[in-house]
Every structure is written in C-alpha cells, then in structure tokens.
C-alpha positions as CSV (number, residue, x, y, z in Angstrom):
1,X,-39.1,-2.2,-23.3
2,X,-38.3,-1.3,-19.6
3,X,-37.7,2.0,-18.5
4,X,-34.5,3.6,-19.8
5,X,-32.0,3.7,-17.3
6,X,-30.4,7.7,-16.0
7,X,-27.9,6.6,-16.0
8,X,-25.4,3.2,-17.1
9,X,-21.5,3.5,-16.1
10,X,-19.2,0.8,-17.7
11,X,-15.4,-0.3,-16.6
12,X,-13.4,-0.1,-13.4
13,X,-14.6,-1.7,-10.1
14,X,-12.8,-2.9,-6.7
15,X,-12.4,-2.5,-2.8
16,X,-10.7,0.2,-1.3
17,X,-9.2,0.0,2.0
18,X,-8.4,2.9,3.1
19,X,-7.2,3.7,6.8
20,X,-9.3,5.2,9.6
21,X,-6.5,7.7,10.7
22,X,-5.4,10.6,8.6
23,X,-1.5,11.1,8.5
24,X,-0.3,7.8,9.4
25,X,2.2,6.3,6.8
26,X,0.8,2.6,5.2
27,X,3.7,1.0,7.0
28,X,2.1,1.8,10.7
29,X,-1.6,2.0,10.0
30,X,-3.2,-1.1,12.1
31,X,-7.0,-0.2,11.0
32,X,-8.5,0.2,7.8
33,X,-12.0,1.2,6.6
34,X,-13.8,-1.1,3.7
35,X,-15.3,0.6,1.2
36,X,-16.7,-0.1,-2.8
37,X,-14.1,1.4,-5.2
38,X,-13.3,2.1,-8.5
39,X,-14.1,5.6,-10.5
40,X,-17.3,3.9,-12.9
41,X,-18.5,2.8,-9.8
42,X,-18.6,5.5,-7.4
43,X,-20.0,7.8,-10.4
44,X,-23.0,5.0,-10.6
45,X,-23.5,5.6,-6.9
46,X,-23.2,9.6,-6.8
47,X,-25.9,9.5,-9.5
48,X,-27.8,7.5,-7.3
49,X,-27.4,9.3,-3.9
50,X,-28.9,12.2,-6.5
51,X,-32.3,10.5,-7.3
52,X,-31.1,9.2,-9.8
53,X,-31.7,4.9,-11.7
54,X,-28.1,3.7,-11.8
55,X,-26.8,0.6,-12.7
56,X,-22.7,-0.3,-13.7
57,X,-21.3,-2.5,-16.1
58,X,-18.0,-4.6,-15.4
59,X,-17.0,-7.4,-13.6
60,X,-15.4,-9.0,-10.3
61,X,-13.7,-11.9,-9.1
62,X,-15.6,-15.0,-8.0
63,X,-14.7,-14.3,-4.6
64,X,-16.0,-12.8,-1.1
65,X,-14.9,-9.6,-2.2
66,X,-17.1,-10.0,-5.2
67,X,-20.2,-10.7,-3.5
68,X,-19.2,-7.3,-0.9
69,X,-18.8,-5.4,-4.2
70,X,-23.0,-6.5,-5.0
71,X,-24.3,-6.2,-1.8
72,X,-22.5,-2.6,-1.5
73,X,-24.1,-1.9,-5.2
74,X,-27.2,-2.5,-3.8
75,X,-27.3,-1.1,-0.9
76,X,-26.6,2.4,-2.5
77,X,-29.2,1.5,-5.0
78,X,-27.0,1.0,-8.2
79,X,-29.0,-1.8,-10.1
80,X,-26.0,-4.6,-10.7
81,X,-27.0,-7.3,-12.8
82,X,-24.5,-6.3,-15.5
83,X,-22.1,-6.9,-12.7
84,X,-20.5,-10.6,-13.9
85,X,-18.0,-13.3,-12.0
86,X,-14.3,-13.8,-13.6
87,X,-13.3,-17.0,-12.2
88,X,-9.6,-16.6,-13.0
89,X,-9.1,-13.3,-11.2
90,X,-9.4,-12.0,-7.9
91,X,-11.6,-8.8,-7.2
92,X,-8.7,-5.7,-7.5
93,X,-8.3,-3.8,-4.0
94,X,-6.5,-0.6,-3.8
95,X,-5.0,0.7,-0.8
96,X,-4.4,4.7,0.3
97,X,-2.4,6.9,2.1
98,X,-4.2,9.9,3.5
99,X,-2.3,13.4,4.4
100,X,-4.4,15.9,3.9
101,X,-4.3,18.2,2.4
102,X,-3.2,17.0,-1.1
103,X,-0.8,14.1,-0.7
104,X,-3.2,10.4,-1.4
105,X,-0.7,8.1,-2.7
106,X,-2.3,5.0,-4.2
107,X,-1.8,1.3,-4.3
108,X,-3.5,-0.4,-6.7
109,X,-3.6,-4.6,-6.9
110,X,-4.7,-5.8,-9.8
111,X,-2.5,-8.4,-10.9
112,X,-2.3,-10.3,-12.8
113,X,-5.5,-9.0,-14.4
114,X,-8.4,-7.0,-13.0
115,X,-11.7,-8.4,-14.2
116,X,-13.0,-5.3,-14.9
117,X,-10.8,-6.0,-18.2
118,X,-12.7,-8.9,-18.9
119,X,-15.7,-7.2,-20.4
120,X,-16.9,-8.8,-23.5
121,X,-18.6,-6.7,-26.3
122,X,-20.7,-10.2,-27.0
123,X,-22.0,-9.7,-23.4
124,X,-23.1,-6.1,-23.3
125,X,-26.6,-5.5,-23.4
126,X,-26.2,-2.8,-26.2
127,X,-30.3,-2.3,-26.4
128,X,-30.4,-1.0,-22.6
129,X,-26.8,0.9,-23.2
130,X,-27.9,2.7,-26.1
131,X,-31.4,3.5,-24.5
132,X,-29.8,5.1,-21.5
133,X,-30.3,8.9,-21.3
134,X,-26.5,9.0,-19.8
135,X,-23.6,6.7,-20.6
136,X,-20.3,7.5,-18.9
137,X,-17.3,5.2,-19.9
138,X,-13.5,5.7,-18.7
139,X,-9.8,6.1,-20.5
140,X,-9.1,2.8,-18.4
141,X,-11.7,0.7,-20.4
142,X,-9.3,1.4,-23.3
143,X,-6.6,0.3,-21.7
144,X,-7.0,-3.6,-21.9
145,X,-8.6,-5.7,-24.1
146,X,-11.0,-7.0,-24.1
147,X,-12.1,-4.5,-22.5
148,X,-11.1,-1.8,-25.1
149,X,-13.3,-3.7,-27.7
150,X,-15.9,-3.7,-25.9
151,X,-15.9,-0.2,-24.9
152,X,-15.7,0.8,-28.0
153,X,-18.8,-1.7,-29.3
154,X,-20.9,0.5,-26.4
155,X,-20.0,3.7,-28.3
156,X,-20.9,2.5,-31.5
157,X,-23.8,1.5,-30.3
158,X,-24.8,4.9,-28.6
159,X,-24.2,6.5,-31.9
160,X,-23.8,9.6,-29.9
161,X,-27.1,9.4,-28.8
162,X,-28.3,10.7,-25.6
163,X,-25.6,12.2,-23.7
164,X,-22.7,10.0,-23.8
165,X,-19.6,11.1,-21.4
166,X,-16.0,9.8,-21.5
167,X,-13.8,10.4,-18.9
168,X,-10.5,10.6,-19.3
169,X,-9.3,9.1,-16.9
170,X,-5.9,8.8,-17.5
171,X,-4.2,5.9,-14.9
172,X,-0.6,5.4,-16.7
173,X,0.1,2.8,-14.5
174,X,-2.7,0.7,-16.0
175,X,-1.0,1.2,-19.6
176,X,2.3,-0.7,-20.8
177,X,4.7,1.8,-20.9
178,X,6.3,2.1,-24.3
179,X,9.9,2.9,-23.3
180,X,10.1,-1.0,-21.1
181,X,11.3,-3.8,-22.0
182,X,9.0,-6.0,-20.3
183,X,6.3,-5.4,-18.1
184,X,6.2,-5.3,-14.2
185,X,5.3,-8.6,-13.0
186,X,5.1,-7.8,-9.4
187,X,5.3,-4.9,-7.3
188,X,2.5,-2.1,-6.6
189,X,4.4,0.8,-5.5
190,X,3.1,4.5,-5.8
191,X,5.4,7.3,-6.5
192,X,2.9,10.4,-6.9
193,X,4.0,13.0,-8.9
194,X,3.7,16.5,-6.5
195,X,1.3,19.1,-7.7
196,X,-0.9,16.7,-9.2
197,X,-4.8,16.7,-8.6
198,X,-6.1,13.1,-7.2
199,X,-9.9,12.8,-9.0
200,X,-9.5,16.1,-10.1
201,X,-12.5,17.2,-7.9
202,X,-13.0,21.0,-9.7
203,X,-10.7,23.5,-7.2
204,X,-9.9,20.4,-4.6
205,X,-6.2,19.9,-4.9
206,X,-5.9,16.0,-3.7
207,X,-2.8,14.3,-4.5
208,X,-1.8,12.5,-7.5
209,X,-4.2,9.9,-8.6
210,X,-3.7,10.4,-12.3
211,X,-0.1,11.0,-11.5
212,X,0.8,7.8,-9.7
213,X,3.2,4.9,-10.8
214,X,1.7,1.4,-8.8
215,X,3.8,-1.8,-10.6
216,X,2.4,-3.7,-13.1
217,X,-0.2,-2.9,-15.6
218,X,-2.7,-5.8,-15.6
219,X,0.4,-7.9,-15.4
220,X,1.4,-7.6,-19.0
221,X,4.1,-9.9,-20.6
222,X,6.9,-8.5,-21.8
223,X,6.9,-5.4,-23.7
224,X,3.2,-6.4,-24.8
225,X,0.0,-4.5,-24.1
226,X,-2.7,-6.8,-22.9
227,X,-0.6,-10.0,-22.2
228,X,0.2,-9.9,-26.2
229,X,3.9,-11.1,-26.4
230,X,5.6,-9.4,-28.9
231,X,8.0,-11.8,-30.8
232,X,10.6,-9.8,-33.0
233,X,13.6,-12.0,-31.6
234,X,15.4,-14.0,-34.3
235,X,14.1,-12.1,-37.1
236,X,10.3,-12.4,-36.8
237,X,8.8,-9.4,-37.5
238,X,6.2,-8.1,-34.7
239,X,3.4,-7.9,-36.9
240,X,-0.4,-6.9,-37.0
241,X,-2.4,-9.0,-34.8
242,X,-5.4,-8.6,-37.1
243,X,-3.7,-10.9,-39.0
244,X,-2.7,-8.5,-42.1
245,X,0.7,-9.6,-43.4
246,X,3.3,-7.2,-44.0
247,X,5.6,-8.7,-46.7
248,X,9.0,-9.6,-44.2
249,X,12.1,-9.9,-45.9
250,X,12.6,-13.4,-44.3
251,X,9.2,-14.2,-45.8
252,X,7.8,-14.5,-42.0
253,X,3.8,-13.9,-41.9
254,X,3.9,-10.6,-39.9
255,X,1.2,-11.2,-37.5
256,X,2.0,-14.8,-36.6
257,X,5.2,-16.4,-36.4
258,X,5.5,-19.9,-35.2
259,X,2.5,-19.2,-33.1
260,X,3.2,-16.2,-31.4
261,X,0.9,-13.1,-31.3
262,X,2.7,-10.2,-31.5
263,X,1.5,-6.4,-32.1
264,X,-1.6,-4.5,-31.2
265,X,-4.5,-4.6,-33.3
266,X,-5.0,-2.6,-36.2
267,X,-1.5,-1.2,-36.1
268,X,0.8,0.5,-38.6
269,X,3.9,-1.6,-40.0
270,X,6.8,0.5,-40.4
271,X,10.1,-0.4,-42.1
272,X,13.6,-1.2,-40.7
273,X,17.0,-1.0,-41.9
274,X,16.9,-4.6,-42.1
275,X,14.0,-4.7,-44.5
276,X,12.1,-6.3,-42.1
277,X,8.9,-4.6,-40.8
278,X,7.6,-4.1,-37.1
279,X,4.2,-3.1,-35.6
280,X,4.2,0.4,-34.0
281,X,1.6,0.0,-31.6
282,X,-1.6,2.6,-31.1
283,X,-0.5,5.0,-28.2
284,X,-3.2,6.0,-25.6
285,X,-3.4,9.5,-26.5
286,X,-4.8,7.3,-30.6
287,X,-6.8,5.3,-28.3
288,X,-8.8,8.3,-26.5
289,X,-9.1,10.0,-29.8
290,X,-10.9,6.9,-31.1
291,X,-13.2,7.3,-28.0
292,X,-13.8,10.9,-28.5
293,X,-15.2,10.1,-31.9
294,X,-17.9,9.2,-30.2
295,X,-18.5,10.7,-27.0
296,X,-21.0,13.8,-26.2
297,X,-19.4,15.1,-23.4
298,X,-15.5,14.9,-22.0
299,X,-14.4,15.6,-18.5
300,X,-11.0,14.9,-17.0
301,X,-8.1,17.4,-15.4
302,X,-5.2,19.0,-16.9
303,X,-2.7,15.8,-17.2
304,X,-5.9,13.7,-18.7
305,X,-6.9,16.7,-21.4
306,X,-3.0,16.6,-22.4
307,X,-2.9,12.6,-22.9
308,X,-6.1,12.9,-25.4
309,X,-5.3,16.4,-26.9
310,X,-2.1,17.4,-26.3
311,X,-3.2,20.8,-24.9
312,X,-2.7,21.4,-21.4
313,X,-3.9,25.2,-21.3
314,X,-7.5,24.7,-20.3
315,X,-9.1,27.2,-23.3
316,X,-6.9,25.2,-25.7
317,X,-7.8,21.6,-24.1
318,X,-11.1,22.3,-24.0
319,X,-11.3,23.3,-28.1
320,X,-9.2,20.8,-28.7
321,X,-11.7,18.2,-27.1
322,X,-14.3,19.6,-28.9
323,X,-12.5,19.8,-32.0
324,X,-12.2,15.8,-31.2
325,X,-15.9,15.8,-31.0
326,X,-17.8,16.2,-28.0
327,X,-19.8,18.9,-27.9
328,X,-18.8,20.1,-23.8
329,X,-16.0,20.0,-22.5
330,X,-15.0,20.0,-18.8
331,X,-11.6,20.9,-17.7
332,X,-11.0,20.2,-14.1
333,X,-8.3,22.8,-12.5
334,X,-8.3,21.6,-9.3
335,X,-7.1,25.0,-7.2
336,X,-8.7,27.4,-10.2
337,X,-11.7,25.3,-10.2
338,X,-13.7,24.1,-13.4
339,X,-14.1,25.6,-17.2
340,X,-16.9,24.1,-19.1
341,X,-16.9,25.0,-23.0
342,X,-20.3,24.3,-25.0
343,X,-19.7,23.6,-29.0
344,X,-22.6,26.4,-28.7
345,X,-20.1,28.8,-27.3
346,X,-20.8,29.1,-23.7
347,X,-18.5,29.2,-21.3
348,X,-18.2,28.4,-17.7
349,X,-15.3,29.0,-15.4
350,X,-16.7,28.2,-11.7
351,X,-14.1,29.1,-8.8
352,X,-13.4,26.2,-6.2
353,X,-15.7,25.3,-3.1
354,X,-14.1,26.4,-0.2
355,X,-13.7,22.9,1.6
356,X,-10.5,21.5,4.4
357,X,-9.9,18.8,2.9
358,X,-9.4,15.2,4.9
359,X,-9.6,12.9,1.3
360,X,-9.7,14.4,-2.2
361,X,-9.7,10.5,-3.7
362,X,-13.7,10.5,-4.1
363,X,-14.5,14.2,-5.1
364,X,-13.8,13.8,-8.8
365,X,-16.6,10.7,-9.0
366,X,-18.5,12.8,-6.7
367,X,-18.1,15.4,-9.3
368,X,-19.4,12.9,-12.1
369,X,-22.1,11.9,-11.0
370,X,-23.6,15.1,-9.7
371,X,-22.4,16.3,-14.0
372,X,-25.0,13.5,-14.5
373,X,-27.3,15.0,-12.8
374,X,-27.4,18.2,-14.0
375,X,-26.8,17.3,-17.5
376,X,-29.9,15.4,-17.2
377,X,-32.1,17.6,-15.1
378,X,-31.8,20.4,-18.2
379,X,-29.6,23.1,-16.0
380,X,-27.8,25.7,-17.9
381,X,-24.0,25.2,-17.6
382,X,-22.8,27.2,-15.1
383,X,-25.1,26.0,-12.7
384,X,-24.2,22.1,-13.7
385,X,-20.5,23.3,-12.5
386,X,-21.4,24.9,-9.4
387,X,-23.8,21.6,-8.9
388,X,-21.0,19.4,-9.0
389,X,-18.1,21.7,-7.4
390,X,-20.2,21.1,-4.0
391,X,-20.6,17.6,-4.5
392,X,-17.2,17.1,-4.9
393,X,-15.8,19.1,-2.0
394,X,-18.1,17.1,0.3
395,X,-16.6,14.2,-0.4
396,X,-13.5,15.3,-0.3
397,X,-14.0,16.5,3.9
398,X,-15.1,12.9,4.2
399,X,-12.6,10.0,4.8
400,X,-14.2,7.1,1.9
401,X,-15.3,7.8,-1.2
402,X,-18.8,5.2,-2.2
403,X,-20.3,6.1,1.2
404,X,-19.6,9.8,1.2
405,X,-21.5,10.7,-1.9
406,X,-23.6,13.6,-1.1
407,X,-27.5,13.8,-1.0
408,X,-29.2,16.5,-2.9
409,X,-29.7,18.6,0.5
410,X,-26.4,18.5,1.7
411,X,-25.7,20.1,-1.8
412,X,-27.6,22.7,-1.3
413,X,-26.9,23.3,1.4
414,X,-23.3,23.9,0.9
415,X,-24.0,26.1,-1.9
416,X,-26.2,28.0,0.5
417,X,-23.3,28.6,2.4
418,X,-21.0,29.2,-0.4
419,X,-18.6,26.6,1.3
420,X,-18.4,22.6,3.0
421,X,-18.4,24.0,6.7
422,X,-18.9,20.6,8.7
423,X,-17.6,16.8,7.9
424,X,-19.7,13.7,7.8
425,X,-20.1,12.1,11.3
426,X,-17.6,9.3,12.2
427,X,-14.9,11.0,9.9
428,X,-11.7,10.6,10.5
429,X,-8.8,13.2,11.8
C-alpha cells in the first residue's frame, strides 16, 4: 500500500478573483488578481507550504478554469488526482471586496450547481481516505447531495480513526433557506452581517464570510434542498424520498406522486389538520450533528459552533461539541483569539497575533492547515494554537489567500516577534 497521505481534504474548490487595490468598491475595480479558492483547498495547500503530503478531494468544471485549478494544485504541491471533471457545470468563481480592516464582502457564483457537489461516495477512494493520518471535511459538503452522502460515506469509513477534523464551516448561503418559497434562481449579492469574523482566523476580525447572503444556493428549485422539488400542491403529500410511505389520507404514496420527488432523505412525516402528512426536512444544525458523530476534532467560530450546538458562549460551545463527539474542540474568537478544549480536560485560550490586516479571507484556512500540522507533529495544545494564530495572521497582511500560505520560517518568525511586522512583497495597499 502507498504511503499514507498527512493529510486528505475533501469538498469546496474554485477561483477567486480578488482585486489588486484595497478599498475600491467591486463596481470601480478594473484589475483583479487570480488565485485557487475554496476553504478544503487552501487548508490542502497550508498543510503543504508546512512540509506537509497533501492531496484534496472534489471536483471542477470541464473548463479552462478547471485545468488552472490543477496546475495551481500542483504547483503548491497538493497531489490532485482525486480532483475530477463535471461536464455539466462550470468551475465556481467567487469575487471579493477588500476594506480592511474587517469588511470582505463575498460573491460567490456557483450556479446552477458547483461541482464540488458532485462528489460521489462510489468514487471516493475510501482505502487511501481512511489511511490518512488527517482528514479534514467541511459543513458545506453536507450541504448538497450528493455530496452530503458522500461525505458522510468518508466518515464512516474513517471510523474515527486517525485524526479526523470537521469544520464547520457554516456558508448559509449555500443552504435552502427553510422560511422561502422557492429558491433564488439568479442573483449573487452579498449582504455581510457587521461584526462577523470572515475565516474566523483566531483574533483576526475579517468581515463576514460565514455571515454573508450571495443568491442562490446551488440553484435549488423551488422550496427544495438539492434541486429536489417538493410537490405538496393538489393534495400530494411531500413525502420521504427514501421511498417510505406515510399512509396519506388521499391514499397518495408519500414519497412519490405522479413522479415527483419531494422531501429530503430520511426525514420525519408529521401530520396535518387535513390528515394528510408532509416531510419536515433535516435542518443543518441535524446535518452537522450527524457529522460530529464522527469526527475527532471540530474547529469553526462562534456563528458556526451555534449552527451545530446551539451554544454560542465559547466554554459552552466547546462542551457542547465535545459532548457531540470530538474529542477537541476549537472555538475561533476572532478579536479574543482561540480556546481549544481537550475531552482530557485541557484548555487553551491563546490571545490574537498582533497583525494590520489588508485580507482576513485566507487566515482561517491558513489557520487549518497549520492545526494540521501541529496535530500531527505531536505538540501539546497550547502550542498547536499559538502555531496556527501566526499562520493565520500572515495571511491575513497578504492580499490572496492560496499563494499567501505561510512557510514554517515565516511562522517562527512571527512568533519570535510576538507579532506579523512586515507584508508579503507585491501586496497590495
């Protein structure tokens, strides 16, 4: 068997364009910077900048923006050949605004469907996933199916082996809303919520990344998850799609009527005043518990750790993800830094990184990946945190994200100095 890999990362993948000026509304910038996106991604190529064998699973479109997405991949030394074509859909790209120091509105488009939702648990290569020493899988991959199947399938598969991470992750945009009628077909507008943390790069306040509205959410049909329509018009109940019945009034098959899909899978049916039954659909907040189930380690910030737990107080978020679970659990504070809580009982609550900060979008993956690292290189917990702290608030004095992941030296070299005193070279102001 080949050489276990440090680390495999599994979901979300695009190009970011992000513009070479700082400040400068979307509307005027005329010149933007081309970059490899997507969190999964960038956490395959911090690891990597680290020393560390990377390789990503998802897919792309079949198109020139694919084959940019490889030979980026490659070029920062992430191994790619679970990295698959989607014929159907184009390759996602997501713009930014940048006004520092915490304002990084995002514009994702990935209608009608990203590809990196197109992930097949039939095509995983569970023998090298399981085998990996890390595993780091995201709150989007449950977002979708099939990618949500097949996330889960990688789980199983782990068995909690090894140190399995989930990060939360939580991108509401990407999620059918449960109050709408229909689904967004069109439009990718960003409306960040102020005060919220962008990556949530521990003690880096950077906009609102897990905050922002941006249109449709992989172009569902209405009031359906996952391009499932829901038919309850005319009396037909909405069902279970795994094709359990649910004994109508009408004597409709609840799960199929005149060949309509409607529901979510595995879903509750729950009575009406009609006597006719509907589907109440898994919420994300039951998806991430599912997840959790089976998942070592959880990082995300405070609005992710309330989606999977309901807590939003970081002591009680962080028992409560444990109490799901994992046995660490990272609570990113942005401003007040990072707590990291052991099942063992330790306890870690690093400060912030002093840093001025020119993009926060790229600290959290920068974070991630240098968690990788330390989870894997044995440190004690505290040190893990300060590890990753640095990382992060490199990246976020840098304009990109994928290029800007740190080297070991430049990490030490801002702990050294107990702060990020200089930006890369070329970065913009």
């Amino acid at each position: 068997m080949p050489e276990p890999y440090d680390v495999i990362t599994m979901g979300r993948i695009g190009v970011d364009l992000y513009p070479l000026r700082t400040g400068v509304p979307l509307a005027r910038v005329d010149t933007f910077g081309k970059f490899l996106g997507g969190s999964p991604a960038n956490v395959a190529v911090a690891a990597a900048r680290l020393g560390r064998r990377t390789a990503v699973v998802t897919r792309t479109g079949r198109d020139p923006f694919g084959t940019y997405l490889h030979d980026q991949l490659r070029e920062f030394g992430v191994d790619d050949r679970w990295v698959t074509p989607v014929a159907a859909y184009p390759t996602p790209v997501t713009f930014c605004e940048v006004f520092p120091p915490d304002d990084f509105p995002l514009y994702f488009y990935r209608q009608p469907k990203a590809p990196d939702l197109e992930i097949h648990a039939a095509e995983l290569d569970l023998e090298a996933i399981r085998a990996a020493r890390v595993f780091w899988m995201t709150g989007t991959g449950l977002c979708a199916e099939p990618s949500r199947t097949a996330t889960l399938a990688a789980l199983r598969a782990r068995d909690r082996s090894g140190i399995t991470v989930f990060d939360l992750d939580w991108r509401p945009m990407f999620w059918e809303q449960p109050d709408e009628g229909a689904g967004v077909a069109s439009g990718t507008t960003a409306a960040p919520a102020s005060g919220a943390t962008a990556g949530a790069a521990s003690g880096i306040t950077a906009g609102a990344a897990s905050g922002i509205t941006a249109g449709a959410a992989n172009g569902a049909t209405a009031g359906a998850a996952n391009g499932i329509t829901a038919a309850t018009a005319s009396g037909i109940t909405a069902g279970a799609a795994n094709g359990t019945t649910a004994a109508p009034a009408n004597g409709i098959t609840a799960g199929v009527a005149n060949g309509i899909t409607a529901g979510a899978a595995n879903t509750a049916t729950a009575a009406t005043a009609n006597g006719t039954t509907t589907a109440s659909a898994a919420t994300p907040s039951d998806r991430y518990r599912e997840a959790l189930a089976h998942a070592t380690v959880a990082v995300g910030n405070l609005d992710e750790c309330e989606i999977a737990t309901g807590e939003r107080e970081p002591y009680a978020a962080a028992r409560a993800l444990i109490d799901a679970g994992v046995e660490l659990a990272v609570v990113k504070q942005g401003p007040a830094g990072v707590l990291a809580v052991h099942r063992d009982g330790t306890v870690a609550d690093v400060p912030p990184l002093p840093v001025e900060v020119v993009n926060g979008l790229g600290a959290g993956d920068a974070f991630g990946g240098a968690l990788c690292h330390g989870l894997l290189a044995g440190w004690e917990t505290a040190r893990t945190m300060r590890y990753a702290n640095a990382a992060g608030a490199i990246v976020a004095s840098r304009l990109a994200c994928s290029s800007a992941m740190p080297f070991p030296h430049e990490v030490e070299a801002a702990l050294a100095e107990g702060a990020v005193t200089s930006h890369a070279p070329g970065a913009a102001r």
